[in-house]
Backbone and ligand atoms as CSV (ligand in chain L), in Angstrom:
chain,resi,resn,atom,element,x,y,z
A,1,UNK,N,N,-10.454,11.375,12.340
A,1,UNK,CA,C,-9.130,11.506,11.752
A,1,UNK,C,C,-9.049,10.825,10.386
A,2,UNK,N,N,-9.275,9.857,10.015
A,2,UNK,CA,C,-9.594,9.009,8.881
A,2,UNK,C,C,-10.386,9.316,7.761
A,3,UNK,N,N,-10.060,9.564,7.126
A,3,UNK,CA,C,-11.205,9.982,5.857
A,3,UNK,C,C,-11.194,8.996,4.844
A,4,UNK,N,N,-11.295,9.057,3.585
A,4,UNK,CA,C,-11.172,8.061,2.661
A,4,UNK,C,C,-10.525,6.852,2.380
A,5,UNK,N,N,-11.220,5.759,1.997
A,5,UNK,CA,C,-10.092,5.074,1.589
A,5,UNK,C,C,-9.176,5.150,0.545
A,6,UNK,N,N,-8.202,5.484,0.458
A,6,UNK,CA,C,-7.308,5.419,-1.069
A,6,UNK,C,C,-6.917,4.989,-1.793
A,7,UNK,N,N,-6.390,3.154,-1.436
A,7,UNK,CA,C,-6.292,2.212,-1.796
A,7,UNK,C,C,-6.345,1.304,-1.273
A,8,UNK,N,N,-6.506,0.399,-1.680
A,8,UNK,CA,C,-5.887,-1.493,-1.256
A,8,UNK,C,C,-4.369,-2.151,-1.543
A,9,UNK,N,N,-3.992,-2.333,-1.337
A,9,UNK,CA,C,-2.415,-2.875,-1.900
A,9,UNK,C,C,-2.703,-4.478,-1.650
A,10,UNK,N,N,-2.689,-4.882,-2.961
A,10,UNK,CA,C,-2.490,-6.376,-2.998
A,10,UNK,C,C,-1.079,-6.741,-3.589
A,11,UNK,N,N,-0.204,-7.860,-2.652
A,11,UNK,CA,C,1.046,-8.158,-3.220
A,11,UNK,C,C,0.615,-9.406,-4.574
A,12,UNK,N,N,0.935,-9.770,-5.581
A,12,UNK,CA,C,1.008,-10.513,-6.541
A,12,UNK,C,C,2.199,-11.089,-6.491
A,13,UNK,N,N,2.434,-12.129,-7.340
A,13,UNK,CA,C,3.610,-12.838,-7.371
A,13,UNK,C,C,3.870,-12.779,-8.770
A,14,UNK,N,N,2.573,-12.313,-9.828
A,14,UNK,CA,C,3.348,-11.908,-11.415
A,14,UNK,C,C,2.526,-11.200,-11.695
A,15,UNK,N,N,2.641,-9.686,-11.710
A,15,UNK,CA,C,2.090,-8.574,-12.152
A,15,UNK,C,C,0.992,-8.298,-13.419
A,16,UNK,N,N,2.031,-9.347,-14.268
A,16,UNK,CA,C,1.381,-9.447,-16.061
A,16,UNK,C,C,0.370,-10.187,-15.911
A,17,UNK,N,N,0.320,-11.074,-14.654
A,17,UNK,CA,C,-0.819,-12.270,-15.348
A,17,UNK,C,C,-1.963,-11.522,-14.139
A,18,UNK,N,N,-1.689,-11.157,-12.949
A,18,UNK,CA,C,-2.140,-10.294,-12.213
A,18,UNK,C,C,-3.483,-9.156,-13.196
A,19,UNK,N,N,-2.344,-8.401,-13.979
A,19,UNK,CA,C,-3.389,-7.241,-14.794
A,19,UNK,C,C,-4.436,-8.245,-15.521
A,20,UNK,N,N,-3.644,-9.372,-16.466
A,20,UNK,CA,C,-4.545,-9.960,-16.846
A,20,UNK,C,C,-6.462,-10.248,-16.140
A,21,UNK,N,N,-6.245,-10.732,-15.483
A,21,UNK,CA,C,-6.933,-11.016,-14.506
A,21,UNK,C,C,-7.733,-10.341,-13.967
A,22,UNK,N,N,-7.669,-9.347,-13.835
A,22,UNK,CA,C,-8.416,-8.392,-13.536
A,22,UNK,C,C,-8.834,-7.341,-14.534
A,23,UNK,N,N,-8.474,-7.059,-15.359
A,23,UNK,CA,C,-8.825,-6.449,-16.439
A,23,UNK,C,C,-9.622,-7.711,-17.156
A,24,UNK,N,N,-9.044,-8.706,-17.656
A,24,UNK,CA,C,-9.868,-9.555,-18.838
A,24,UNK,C,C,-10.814,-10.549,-18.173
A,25,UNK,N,N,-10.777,-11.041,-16.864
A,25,UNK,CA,C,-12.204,-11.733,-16.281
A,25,UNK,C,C,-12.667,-10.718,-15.519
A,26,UNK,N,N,-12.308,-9.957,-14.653
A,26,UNK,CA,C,-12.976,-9.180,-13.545
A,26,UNK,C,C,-13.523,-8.124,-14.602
A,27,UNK,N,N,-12.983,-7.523,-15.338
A,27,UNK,CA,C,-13.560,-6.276,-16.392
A,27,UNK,C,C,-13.122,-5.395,-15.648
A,28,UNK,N,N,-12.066,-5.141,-15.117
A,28,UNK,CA,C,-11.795,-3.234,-14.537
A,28,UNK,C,C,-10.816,-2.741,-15.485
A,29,UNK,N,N,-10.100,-1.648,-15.075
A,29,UNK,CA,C,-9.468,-0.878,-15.932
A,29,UNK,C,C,-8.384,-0.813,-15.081
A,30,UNK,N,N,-7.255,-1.145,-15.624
A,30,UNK,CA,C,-5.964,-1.115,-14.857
A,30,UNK,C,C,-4.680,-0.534,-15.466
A,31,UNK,N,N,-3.626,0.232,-14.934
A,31,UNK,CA,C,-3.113,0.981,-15.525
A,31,UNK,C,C,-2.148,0.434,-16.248
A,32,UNK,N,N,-1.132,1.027,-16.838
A,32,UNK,CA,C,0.437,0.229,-17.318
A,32,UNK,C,C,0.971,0.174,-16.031
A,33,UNK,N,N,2.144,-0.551,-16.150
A,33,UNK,CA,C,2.877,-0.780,-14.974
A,33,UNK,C,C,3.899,0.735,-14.884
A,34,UNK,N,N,4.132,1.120,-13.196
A,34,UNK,CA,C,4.738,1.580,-13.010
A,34,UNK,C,C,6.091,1.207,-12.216
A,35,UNK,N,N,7.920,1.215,-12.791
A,35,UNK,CA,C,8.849,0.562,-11.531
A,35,UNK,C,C,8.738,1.827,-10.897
A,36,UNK,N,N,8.939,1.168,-9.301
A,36,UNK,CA,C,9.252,2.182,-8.115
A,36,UNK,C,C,10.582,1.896,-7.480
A,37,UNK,N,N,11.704,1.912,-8.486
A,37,UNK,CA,C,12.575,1.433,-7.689
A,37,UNK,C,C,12.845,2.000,-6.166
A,38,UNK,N,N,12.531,2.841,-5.810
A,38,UNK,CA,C,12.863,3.797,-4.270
A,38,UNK,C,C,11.830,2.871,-3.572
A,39,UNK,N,N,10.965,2.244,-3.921
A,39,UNK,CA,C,10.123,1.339,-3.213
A,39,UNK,C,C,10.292,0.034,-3.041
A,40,UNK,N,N,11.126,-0.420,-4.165
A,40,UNK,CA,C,10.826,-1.941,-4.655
A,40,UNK,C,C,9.765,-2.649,-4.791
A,41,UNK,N,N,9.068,-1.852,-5.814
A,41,UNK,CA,C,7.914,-2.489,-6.057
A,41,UNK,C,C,7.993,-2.222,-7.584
A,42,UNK,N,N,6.789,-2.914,-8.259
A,42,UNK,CA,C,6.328,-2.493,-9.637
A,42,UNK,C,C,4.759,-2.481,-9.210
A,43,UNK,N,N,4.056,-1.293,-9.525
A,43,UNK,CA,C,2.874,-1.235,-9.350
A,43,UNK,C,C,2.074,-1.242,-10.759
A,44,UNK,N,N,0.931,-1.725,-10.347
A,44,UNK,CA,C,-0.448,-1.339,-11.520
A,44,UNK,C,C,-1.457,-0.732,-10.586
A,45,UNK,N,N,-2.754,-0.096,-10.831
A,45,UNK,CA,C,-3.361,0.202,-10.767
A,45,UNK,C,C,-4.640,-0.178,-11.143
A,46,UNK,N,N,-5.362,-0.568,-10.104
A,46,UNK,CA,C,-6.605,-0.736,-10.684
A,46,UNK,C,C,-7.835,0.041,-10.339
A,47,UNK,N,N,-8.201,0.745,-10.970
A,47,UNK,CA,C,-9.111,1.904,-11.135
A,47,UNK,C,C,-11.171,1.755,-11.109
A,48,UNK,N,N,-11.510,1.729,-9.330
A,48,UNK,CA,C,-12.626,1.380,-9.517
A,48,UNK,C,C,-13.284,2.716,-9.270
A,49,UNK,N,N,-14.603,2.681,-9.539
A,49,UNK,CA,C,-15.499,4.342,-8.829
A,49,UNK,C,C,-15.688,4.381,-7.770
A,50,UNK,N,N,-14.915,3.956,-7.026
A,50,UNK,CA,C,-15.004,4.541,-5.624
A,50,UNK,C,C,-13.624,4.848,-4.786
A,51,UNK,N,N,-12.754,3.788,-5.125
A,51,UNK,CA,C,-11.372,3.536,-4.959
A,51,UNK,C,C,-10.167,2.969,-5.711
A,52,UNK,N,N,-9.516,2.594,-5.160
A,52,UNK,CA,C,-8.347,1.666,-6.215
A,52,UNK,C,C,-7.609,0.758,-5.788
A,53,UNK,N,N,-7.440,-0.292,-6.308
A,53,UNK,CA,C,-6.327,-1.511,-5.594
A,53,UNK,C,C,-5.174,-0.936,-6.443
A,54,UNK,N,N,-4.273,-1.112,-5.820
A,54,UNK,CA,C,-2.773,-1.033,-6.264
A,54,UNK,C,C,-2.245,-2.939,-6.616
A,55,UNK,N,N,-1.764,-3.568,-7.360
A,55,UNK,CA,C,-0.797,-4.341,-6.992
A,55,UNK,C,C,0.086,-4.259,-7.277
A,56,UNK,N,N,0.968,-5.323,-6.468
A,56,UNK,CA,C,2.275,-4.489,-6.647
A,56,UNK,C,C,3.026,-6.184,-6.210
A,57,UNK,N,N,4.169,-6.406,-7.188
A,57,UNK,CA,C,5.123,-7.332,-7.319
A,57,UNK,C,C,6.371,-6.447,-7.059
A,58,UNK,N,N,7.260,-7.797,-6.431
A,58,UNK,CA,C,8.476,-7.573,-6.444
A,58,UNK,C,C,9.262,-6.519,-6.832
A,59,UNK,N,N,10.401,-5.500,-6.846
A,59,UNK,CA,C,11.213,-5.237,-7.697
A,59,UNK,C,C,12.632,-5.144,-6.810
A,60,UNK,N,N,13.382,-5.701,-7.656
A,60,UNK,CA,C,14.571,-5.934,-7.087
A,60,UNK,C,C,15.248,-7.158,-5.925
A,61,UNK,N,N,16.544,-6.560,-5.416
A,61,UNK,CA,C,16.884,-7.981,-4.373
A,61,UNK,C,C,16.277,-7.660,-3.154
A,62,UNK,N,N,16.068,-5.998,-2.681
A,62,UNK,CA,C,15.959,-5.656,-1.089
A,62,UNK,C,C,14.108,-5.065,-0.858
A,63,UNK,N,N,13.715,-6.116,-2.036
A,63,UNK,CA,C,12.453,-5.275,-2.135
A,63,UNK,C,C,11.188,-5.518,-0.768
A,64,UNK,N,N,11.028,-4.842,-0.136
A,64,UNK,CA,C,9.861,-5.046,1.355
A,64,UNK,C,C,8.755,-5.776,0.765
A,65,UNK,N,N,8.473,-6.105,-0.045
A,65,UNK,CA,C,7.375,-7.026,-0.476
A,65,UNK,C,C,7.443,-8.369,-0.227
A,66,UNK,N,N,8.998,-8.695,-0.673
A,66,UNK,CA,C,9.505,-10.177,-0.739
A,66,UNK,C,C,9.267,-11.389,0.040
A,67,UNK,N,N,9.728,-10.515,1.420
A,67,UNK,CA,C,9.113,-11.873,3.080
A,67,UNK,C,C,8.112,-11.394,3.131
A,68,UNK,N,N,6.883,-11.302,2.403
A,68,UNK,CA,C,5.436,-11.327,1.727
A,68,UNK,C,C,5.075,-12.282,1.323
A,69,UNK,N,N,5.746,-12.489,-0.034
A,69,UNK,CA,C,5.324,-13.738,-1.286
A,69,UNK,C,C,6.008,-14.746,-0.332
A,70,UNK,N,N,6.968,-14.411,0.527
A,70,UNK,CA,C,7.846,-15.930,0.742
A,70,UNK,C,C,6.430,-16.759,1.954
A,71,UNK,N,N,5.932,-15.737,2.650
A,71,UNK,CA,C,5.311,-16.132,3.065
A,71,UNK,C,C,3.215,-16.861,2.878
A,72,UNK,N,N,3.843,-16.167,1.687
A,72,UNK,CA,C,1.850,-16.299,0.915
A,72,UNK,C,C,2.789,-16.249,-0.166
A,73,UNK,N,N,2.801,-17.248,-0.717
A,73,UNK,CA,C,3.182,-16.813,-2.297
A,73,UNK,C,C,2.082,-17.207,-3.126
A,74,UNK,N,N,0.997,-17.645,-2.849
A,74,UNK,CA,C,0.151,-16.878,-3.962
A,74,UNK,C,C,-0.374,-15.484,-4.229
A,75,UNK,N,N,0.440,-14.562,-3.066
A,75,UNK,CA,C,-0.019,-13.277,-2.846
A,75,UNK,C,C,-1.390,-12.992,-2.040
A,76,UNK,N,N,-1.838,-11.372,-1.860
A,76,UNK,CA,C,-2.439,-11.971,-0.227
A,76,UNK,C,C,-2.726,-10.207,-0.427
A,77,UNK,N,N,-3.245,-9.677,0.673
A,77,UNK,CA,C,-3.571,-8.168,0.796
A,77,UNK,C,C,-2.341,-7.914,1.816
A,78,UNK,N,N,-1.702,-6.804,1.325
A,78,UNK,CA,C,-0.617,-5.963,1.921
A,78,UNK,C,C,-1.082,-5.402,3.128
A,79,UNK,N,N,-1.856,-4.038,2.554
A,79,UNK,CA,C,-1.937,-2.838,3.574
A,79,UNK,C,C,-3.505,-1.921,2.840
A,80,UNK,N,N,-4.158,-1.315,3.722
A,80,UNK,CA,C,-4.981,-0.595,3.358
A,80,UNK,C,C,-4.666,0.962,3.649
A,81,UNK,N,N,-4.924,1.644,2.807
A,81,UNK,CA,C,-4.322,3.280,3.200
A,81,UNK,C,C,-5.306,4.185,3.315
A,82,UNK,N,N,-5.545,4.712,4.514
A,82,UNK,CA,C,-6.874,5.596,4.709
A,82,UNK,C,C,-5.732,6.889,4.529
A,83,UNK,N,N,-7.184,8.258,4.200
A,83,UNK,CA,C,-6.170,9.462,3.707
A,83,UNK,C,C,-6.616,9.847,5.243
A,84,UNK,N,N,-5.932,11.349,4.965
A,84,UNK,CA,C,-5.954,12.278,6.551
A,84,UNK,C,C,-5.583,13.435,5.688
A,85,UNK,N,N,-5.851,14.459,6.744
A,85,UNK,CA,C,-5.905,15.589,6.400
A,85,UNK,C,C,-4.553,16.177,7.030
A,86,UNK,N,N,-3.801,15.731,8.057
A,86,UNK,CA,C,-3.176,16.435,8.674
A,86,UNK,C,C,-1.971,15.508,9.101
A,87,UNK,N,N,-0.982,14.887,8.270
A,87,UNK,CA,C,-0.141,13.419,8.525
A,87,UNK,C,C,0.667,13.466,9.698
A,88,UNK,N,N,1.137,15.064,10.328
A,88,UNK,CA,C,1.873,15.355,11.240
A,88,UNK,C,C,1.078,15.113,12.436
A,89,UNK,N,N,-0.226,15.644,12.487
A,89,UNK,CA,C,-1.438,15.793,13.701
A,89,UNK,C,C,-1.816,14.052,13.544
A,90,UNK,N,N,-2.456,13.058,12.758
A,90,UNK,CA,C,-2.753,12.217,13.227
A,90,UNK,C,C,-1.419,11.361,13.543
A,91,UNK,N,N,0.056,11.318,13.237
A,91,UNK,CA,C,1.179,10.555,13.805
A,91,UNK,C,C,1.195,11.017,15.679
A,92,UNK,N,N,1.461,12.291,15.163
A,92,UNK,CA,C,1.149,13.186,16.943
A,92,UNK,C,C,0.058,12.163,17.831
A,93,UNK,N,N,-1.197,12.045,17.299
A,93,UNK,CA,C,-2.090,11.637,17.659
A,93,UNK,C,C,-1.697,10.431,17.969
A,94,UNK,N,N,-1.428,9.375,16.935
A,94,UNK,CA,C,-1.386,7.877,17.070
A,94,UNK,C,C,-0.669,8.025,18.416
A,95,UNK,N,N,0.811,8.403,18.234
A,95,UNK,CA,C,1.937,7.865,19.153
A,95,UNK,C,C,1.265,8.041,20.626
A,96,UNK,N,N,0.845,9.444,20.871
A,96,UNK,CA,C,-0.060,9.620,22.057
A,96,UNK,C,C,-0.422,8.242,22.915
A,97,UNK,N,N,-1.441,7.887,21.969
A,97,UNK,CA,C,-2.120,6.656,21.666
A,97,UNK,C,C,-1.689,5.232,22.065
A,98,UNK,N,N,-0.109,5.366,21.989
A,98,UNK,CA,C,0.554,3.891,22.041
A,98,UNK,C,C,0.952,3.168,20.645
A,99,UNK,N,N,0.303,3.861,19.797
A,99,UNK,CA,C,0.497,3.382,18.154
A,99,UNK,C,C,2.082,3.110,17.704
A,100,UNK,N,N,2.099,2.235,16.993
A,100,UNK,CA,C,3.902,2.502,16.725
A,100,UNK,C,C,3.856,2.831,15.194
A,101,UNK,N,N,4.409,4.174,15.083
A,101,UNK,CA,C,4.786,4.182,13.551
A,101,UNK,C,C,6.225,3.800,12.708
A,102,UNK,N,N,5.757,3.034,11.736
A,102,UNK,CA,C,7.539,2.560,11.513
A,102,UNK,C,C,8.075,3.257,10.576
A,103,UNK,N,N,9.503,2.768,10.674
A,103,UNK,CA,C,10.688,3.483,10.015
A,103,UNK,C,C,11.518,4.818,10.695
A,104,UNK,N,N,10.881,5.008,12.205
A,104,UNK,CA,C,10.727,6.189,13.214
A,104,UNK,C,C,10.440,7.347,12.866
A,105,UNK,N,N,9.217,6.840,12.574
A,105,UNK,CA,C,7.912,8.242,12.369
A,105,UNK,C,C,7.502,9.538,11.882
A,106,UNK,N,N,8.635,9.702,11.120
A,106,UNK,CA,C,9.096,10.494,10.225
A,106,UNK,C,C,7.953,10.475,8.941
A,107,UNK,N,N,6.835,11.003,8.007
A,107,UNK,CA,C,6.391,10.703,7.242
A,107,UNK,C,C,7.333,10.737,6.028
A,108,UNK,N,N,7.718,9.464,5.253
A,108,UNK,CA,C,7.805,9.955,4.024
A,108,UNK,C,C,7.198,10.130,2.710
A,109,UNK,N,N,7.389,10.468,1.385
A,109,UNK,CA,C,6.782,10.602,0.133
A,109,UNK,C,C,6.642,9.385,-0.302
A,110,UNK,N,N,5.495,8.774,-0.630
A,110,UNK,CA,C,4.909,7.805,-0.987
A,110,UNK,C,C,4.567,7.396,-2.334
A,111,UNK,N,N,3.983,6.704,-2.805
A,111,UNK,CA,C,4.235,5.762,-4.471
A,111,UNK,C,C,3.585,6.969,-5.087
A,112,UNK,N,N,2.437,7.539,-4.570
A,112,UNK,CA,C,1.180,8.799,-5.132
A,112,UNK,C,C,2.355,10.186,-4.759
A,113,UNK,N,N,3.709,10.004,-4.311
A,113,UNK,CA,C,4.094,11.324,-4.026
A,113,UNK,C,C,3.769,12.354,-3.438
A,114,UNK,N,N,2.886,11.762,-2.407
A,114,UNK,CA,C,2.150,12.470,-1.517
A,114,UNK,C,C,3.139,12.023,0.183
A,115,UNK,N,N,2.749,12.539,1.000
A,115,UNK,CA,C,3.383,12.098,1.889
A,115,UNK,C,C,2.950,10.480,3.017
A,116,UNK,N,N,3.488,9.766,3.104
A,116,UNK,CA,C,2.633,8.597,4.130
A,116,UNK,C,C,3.159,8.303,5.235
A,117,UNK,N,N,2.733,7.422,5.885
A,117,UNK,CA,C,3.394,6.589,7.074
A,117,UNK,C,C,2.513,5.306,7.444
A,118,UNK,N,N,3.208,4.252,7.767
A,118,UNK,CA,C,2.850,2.932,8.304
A,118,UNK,C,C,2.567,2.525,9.707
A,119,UNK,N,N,1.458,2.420,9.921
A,119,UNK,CA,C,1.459,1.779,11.518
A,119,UNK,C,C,1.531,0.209,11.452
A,120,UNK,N,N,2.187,0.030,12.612
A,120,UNK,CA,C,2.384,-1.362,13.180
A,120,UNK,C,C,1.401,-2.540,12.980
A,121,UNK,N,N,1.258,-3.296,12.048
A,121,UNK,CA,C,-0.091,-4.003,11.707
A,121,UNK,C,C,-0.294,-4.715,13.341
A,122,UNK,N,N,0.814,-4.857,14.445
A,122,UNK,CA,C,0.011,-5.505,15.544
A,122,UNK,C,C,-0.657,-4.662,16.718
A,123,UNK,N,N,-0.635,-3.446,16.154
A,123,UNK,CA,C,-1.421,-2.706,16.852
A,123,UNK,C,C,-3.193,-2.298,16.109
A,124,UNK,N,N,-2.847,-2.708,14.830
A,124,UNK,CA,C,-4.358,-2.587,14.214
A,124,UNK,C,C,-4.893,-4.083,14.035
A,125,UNK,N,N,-4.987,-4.595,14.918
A,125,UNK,CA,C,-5.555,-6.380,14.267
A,125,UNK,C,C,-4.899,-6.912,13.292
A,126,UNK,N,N,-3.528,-7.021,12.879
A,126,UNK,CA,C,-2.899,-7.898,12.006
A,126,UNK,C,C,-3.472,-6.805,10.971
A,127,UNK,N,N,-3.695,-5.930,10.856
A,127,UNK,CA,C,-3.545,-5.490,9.816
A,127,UNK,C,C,-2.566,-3.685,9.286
A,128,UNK,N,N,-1.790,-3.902,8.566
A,128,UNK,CA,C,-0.683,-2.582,8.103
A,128,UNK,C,C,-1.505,-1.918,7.607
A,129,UNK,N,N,-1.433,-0.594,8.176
A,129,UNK,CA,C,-2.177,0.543,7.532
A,129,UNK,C,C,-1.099,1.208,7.486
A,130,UNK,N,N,-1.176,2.253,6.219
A,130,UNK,CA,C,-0.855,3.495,5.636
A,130,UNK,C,C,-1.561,4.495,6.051
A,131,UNK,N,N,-1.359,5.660,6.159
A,131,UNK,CA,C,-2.301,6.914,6.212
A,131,UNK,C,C,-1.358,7.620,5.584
A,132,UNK,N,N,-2.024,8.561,3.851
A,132,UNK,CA,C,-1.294,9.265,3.112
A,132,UNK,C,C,-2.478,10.693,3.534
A,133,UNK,N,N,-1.396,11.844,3.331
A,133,UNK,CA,C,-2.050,13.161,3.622
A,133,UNK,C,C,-2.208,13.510,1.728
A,134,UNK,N,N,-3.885,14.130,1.579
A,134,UNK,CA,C,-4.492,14.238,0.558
A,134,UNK,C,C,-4.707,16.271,0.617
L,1,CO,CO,CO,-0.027,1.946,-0.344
């Protein structure tokens, strides 16, 4: 069911010094910032040959990132997003499964405008996965 990885999502706590950082010691290539207000996030992009980290700071008061930093505020890894081919067939699948998908399981359009959904990070080992359909 799983195919690629698509990204990494790392939360930051300052975006600017964030790009810094990775562009001017690490040497990658990272994008301009994008706001998501429908997300509450501000993303960058960081663009490797195989995959991409996203980070992504704050945006706004109700932003889902926030009891993140409050809790790691030096920032920390979010979520990893494997693609799928079929977002309706592997949710079908998960729930089967026992999986919990949140927001009630509905896929929606995601930062790439593609469609996603979140499983329960305590059903994957403490860790939040995404699965976006490619
Ligand atoms: Co993501």
């Amino acid at each position: 069911m799983l195919g690629r990885v698509n990204h990494v999502a790392l939360v930051v706590p300052d975006l600017a010094s964030a790009t810094e950082a990775y562009r001017d010691t690490l040497g990658a290539t990272v994008s301009l910032p994008q706001a998501l207000p429908e997300h509450g996030v501000t993303v960058v992009f960081v663009e490797l040959p195989n995959t991409k980290i996203e980070l992504l700071e704050p945006l706004g008061e109700d932003s889902p990132i926030a009891a993140f930093l409050d809790k790691n505020p030096s920032g920390g890894m979010h979520h990893v997003c494997y693609e799928v081919g079929d977002i309706f067939a592997a949710r079908d699948h998960l729930v089967r499964a026992g999986a919990r998908v949140l927001g009630g399981g509905d896929p929606r359009i995601g930062a790439h405008g593609k469609p996603v959904l979140f499983l329960h990070p305590k059903d994957f080992f403490g860790t939040l996965i995404e699965l976006e359909q490619v």
